[in-house]
C-alpha positions in Angstrom: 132.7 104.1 147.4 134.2 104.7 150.9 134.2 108.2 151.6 136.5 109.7 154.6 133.7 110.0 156.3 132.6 106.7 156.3 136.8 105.6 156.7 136.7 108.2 160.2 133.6 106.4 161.6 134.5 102.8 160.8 138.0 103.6 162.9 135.8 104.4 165.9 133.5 101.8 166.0 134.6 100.0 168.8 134.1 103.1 170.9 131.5 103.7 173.5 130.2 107.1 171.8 127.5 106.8 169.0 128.0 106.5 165.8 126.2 109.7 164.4 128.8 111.7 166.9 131.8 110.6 164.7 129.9 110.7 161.9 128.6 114.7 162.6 131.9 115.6 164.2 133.8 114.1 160.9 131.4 116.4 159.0 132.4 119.5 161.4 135.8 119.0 160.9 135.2 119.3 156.5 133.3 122.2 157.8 135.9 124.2 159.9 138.8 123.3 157.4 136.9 124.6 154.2 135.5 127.5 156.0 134.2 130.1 152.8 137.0 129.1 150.7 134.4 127.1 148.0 130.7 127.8 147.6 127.7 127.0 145.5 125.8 129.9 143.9 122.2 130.0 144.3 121.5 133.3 142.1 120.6 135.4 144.4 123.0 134.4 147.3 126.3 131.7 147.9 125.8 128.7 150.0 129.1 128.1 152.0 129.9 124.9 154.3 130.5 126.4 157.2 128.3 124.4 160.1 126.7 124.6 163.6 126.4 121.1 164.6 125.2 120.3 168.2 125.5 116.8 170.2 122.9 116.2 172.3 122.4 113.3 174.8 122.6 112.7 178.7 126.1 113.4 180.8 128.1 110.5 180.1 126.8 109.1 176.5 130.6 110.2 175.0 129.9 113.4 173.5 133.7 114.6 174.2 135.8 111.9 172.4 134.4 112.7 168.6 134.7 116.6 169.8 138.4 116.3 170.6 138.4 114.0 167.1 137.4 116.8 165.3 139.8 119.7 167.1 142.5 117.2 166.7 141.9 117.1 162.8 141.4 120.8 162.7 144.4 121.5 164.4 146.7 118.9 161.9 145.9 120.6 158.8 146.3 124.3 160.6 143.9 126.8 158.5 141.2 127.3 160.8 141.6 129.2 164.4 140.2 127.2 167.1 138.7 128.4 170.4 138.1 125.6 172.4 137.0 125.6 176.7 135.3 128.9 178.2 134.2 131.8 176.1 132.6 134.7 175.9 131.3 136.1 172.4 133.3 139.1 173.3 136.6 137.5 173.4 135.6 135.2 170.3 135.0 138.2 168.5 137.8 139.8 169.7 140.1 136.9 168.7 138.6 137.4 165.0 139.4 141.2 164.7 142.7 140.5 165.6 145.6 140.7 163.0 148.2 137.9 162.8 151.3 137.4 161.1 151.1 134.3 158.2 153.6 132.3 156.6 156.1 134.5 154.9 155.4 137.5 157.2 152.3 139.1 155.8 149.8 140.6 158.0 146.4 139.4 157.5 142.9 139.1 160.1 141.9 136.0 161.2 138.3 136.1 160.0 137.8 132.3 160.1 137.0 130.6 163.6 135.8 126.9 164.0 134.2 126.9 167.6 134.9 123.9 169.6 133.1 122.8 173.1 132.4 119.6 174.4 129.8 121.4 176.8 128.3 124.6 175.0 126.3 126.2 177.5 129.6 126.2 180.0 131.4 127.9 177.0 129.9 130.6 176.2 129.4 133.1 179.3 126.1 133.9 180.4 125.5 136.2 177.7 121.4 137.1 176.7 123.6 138.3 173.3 125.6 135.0 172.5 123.1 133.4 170.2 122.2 136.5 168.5 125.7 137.1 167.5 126.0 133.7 166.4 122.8 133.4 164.6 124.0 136.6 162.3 127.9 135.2 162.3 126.7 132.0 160.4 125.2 133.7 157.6 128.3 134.3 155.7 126.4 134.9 152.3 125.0 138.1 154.2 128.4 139.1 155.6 130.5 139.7 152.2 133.0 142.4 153.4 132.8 144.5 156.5 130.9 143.2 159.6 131.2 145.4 162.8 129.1 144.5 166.3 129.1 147.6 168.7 129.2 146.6 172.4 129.3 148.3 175.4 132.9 147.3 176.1 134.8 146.8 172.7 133.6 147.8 168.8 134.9 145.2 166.7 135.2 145.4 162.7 135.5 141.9 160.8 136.6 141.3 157.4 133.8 138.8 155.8 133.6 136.5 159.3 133.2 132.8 158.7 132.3 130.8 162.2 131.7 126.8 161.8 130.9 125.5 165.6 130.7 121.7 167.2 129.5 121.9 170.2 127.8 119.3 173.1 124.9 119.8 175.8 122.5 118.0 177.7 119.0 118.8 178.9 120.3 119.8 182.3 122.5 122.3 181.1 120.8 123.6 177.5 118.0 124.8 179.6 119.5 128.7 179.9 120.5 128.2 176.5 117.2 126.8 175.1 115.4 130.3 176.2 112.8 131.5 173.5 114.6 133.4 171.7 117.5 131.2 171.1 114.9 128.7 169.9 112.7 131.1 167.9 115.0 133.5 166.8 116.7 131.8 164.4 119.8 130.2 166.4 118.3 126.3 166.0 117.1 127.1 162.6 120.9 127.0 161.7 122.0 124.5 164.1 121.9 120.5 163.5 121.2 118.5 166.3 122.7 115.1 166.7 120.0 113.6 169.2 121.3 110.1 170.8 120.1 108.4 173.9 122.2 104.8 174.1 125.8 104.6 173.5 127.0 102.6 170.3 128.4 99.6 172.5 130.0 98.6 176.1 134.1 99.2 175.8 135.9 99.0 179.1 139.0 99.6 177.3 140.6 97.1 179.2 141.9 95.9 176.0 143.5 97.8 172.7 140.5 98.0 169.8 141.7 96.1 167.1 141.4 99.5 165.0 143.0 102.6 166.4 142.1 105.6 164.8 145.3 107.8 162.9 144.5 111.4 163.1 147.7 112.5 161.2 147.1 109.7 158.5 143.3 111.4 158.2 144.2 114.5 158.2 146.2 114.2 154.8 143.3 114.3 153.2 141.7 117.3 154.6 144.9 119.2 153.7 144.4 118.3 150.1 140.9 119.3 150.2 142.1 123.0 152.0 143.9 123.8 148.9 140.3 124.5 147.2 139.1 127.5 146.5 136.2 128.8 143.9 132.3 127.2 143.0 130.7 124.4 142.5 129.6 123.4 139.8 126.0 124.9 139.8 122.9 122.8 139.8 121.3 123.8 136.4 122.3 126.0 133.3 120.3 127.7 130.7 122.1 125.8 128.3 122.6 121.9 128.0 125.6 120.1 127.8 127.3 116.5 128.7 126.6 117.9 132.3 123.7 119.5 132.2 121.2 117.2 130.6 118.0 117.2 132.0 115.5 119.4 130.5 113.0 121.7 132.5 110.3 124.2 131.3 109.6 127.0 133.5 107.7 129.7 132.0 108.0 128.3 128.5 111.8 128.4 128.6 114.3 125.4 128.7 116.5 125.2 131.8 118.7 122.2 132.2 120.4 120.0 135.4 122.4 118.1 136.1 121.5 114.8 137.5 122.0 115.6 140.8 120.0 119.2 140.0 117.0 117.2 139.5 117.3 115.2 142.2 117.6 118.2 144.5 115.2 119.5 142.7 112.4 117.0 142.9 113.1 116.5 146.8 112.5 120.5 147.4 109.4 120.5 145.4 108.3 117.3 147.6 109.5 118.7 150.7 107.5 122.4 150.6 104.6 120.6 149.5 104.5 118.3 152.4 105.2 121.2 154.5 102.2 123.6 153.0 100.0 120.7 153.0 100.4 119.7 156.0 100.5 122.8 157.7 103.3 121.7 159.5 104.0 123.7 162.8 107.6 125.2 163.8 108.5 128.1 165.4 112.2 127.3 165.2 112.5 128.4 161.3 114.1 124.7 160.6 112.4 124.4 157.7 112.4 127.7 156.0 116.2 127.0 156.4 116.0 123.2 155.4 117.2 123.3 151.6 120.2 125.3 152.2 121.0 123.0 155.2 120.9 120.3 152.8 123.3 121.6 150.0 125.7 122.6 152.8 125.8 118.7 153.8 126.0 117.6 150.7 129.0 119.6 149.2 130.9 118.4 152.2 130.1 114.9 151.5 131.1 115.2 148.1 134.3 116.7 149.2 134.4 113.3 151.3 133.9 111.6 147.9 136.4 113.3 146.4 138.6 116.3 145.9 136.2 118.1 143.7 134.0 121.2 143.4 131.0 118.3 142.2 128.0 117.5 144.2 127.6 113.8 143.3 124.4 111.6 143.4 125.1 109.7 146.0 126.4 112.9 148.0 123.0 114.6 147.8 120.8 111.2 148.5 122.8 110.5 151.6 122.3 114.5 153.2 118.3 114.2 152.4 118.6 111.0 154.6 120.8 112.3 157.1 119.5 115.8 157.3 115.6 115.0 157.2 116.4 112.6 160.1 117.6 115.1 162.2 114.4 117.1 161.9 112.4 115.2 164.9 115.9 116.2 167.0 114.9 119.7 166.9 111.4 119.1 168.4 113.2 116.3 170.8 115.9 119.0 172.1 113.4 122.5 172.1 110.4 120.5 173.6 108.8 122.4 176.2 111.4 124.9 176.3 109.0 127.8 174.9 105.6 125.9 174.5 106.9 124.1 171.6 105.9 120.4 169.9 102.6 119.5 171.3 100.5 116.6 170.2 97.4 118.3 169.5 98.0 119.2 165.7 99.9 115.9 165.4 96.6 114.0 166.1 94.1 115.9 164.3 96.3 115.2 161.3 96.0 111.2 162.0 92.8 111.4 162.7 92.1 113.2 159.2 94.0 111.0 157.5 91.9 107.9 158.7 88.9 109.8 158.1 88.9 111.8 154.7 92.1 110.5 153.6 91.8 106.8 153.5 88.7 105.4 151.2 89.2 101.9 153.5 90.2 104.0 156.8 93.0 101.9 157.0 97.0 102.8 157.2 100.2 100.8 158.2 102.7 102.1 161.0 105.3 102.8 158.3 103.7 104.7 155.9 102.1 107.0 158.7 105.6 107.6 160.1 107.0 108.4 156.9 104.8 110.6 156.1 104.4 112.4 159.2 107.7 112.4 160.5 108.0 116.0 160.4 105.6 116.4 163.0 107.1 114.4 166.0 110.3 113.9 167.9 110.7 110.5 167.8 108.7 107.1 166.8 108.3 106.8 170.6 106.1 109.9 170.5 103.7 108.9 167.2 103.3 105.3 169.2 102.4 106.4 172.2 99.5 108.6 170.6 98.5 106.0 168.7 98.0 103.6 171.7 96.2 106.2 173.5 93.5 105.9 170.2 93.6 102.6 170.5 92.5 102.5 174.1 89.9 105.1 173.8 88.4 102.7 171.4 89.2 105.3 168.3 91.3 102.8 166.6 91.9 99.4 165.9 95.6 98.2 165.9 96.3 94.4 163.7 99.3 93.1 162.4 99.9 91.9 158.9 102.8 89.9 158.4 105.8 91.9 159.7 103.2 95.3 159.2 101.7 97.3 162.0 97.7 98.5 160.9 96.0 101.0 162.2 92.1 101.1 161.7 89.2 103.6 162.0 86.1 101.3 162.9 82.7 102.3 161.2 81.1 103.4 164.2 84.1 105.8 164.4 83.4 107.2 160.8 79.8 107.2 161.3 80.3 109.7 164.1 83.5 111.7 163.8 81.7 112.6 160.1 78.4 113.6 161.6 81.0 115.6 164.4 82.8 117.1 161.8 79.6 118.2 159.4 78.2 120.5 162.1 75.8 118.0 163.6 77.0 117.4 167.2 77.3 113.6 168.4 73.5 112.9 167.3 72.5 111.4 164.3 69.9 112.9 162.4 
C-alpha cells in the first residue's frame, strides 16, 4: 500500500535534500493538521499526535525545502496557526491567548500552533525560558483545560494549548540551544531528531525533474483527514471480539488485543528489557518517553494509510523502525554538549559480551550492532571502538562470507577472567 507519506517523498526524490527530511517533514505536516482533534487512550492519560521534529545536518544539506513543504501543506488545508521566521516564546504564546473570529463569525482562541523554522535557534530569541515552555506546551495530555505561564511582561491564560513544531539546526548554531538543561530537562526527550550528513543526490536544477511535486493535489488529503475528531480504537479490551482477539493473562485475568496491541505490546516488553539489562545510559529522558513517541508515529502513519481512527500492522512495524533509528541521533546531536555519550560504558558492555556472554567468545558485526544500538550514535562510532580492540591486540577481526567477526583470543579470556575475579594480571 502506498501511503501519502510514501506518495510526498517519492515526488521529491530528485531533490538534493534527504530523503528522511521529506519523509519527517510529511509526518510534521499530519502532525500540525490533526493537532488534539483524535487521540489514543492509554488509561491513565491520552496520547495525541502533535510532534517536535528537528532536522539536523550541516548549512547547506537542504533542510529548508521539506520545511517550506510542510508550511505550504499546512497552510492549504487552513486549521492550524502557523508562526514561521523570528520568535520569541512570548509572542508565540501571546499569539495563542489571542481570540479570533472563525468562519460564520464566532469568537473562539486559537489554542493550536504548528511552529515552523528552517533555523530554530535564530527563531526563538535568546530566551534561558524557551525550552522549558516548550517542554511543558507539548504535553497536551497534562494540559486538559486552563494553562496560564506568568512572566515578567505579559500573564497569558490558554484554553487546552496544542503546539506541533518542525524545526532545523546545525552544530554551529544548536550549541546555545543544546545547553544542559535543554538536553536534560526534558526538551530532546520529546523532540525527534532527523540526523543526515550527505544529501540524497546532485540536482543542479538545470533541468525540470520529471516529477514535480503538487502541494494543492496533497493537500486534499489532509483536509479529509482534518475532519476527524474522537479515539482510536484502543489497543486491548477486557473483552474479546472480531477485533480484539488475542488473549493475555495478567494477574489471572483475560485481557485481549488486537493484532497490532500485541505487537506493540511484545516490542515494549523487548524494549524495557533491553534497556534495564543493559543499563543503558541517558540523561536526555528519550527513553522513558520512547513508547509514547512510538504510538504518536504510528497513529499518524495510519492516518497516512487511511482515513481511519485504526492503528494498522504495518503502521506500527514501520514507527518501531523509524523511531528506534532515530535513537543514535539523539547521542549524535547532544554529544559533548553536557558530558553526554562517552565510550566507556559502551566498551565494557562489548567486552562483557565476548567474555561472559559468548560460550565461543565469538560475535558477528551485525548482531553486535543490533543489539547495542542504543548505546552509540552511529555505526561509525561502534567501528571505530572496535578497531581500537583490535589494535590493542584485545580482539581478533575475520570475515565470513559477507559477515564481519569479532573474536576474544584465549589469552584474552585467560586474563581479563583472572582481572575480573579479584586476582590482578597474575596468574595464580
Amino acid at each position: 500500500m502506498t501511503s501519502w507519506v510514501d506518495s510526498i517523498v517519492e515526488q521529491h526524490k530528485e531533490f538534493e535534500s534527504p530523503l528522511s527530511y521529506w519523509r519527517w517533514s510529511a509526518i510534521s505536516a499530519l502532525s500540525a493538521i490533526m493537532k488534539d482533534q483524535v487521540y489514543l487512550d492509554r488509561w491513565f492519560y491520552k496520547v495525541y499526535p502533535n510532534t517536535y521534529i528537528m532536522l539536523y545536518g550541516e548549512s547547506g544539506i537542504k533542510k529548508g525545502p521539506p520545511i517550506a513543504m510542510a508550511n505550504k501543506l499546512v497552510q492549504l488545508v487552513g486549521n492550524t496557526n502557523i508562526i514561521r521566521g523570528r520568535s520569541s516564546i512570548q509572542a508565540i504564546l501571546k499569539d495563542m491567548a489571542t481570540a479570533i473570529t472563525s468562519p460564520g463569525g464566532g469568537i473562539k482562541l486559537n489554542n493550536s500552533v504548528f511552529i515552523s523554522s528552517s533555523e530554530l535557534s535564530s527563531s526563538l530569541v535568546e530566551d534561558p525560558a524557551a525550552t522549558k515552555i516548550l517542554t511543558d506546551l507539548y504535553d497536551r495530555n497534562y494540559n486538559e483545560g486552563e494553562w496560564k505561564s506568568l512572566l515578567k511582561s505579559d500573564t497569558f491564560k490558554l484554553t487546552s494549548p496544542v503546539v506541533s513544531m518542525l524545526s532545523g539546526t546545525n552544530e554551529a548554531m544548536s550549541d546555545d540551544l543544546l545547553r544542559s538543561s535543554a538536553v536534560k530537562g526534558g526538551f530532546f526527550a520529546r523532540t525527534m531528531i532527523i540526523n543526515e550528513t550527505k544529501r540524497n543526490k546532485v540536482n543542479s536544477l538545470t533541468f525540470q525533474p520529471d516529477i514535480m511535486p503538487d502541494y494543492v493535489a496533497a493537500s486534499q488529503y489532509l483536509i479529509e483527514l482534518s475532519k476527524l475528531r474522537g479515539p482510536f480504537k484502543n489497543l486491548s479490551s477486557k473483552v474479546q471480539d472480531d477485533y480484539y482477539c488475542i488473549e493475555h493473562k495478567i494477574n489471572g485475568r483475560s485481557h485481549f488485543s488486537s493484532k497490532v496491541g500485541n505487537l506493540y505490546h511484545k516490542w515494549y516488553d523487548a524494549f524495557i528489557e533491553t534497556v534495564d539489562s543493559q543499563d543503558v545510559k541517558d540523561e536526555t529522558g528519550t527513553l522513558n518517553r520512547f513508547g509514547d513517541s512510538v504510538i504518536k508515529v504510528a497513529m499518524l502513519l495510519s492516518l497516512s494509510q487511511h482515513p481511519k481512527l485504526e492503528i494498522t500492522v504495518e503502521a506500527m512495524q514501520e514507527a518501531i523502525k523509524i523511531c528506534e533509528q532515530l535513537l543514535g541521533n539523539v547521542r549524535r546531536t547532544t554529544m559533548g554538549k553536557s558530558g553526554l555519550s562517552t565510550s566507556s560504558h559502551l566498551k565494557g558492555l562489548i567486552i562483557n559480551e565476548l567474555l561472559n556472554e559468548r560460550a565461543d567468545h565469538k560475535i558477528s558485526r551485525a548482531v553486535l550492532s543490533k543489539k547495542y544500538y542504543m548505546h552509540y550514535g552511529d555505526i561509525t562510532e561502534l567501528d571505530n571502538i572496535m578497531v581500537a580492540f583490535h589494535q590493542a591486540g584485545m580482539i581478533l577481526t575475520s570475515n565470513m562470507g559477507d559477515s564481519i567477526i569479532y573474536t576474544m583470543p584465549p589469552n584474552q579470556v585467560e586474563q581479563l577472567t583472572i582481572y575480573l575475579a579479584g586476582k590482578g594480571n597474575r596468574k595464580q
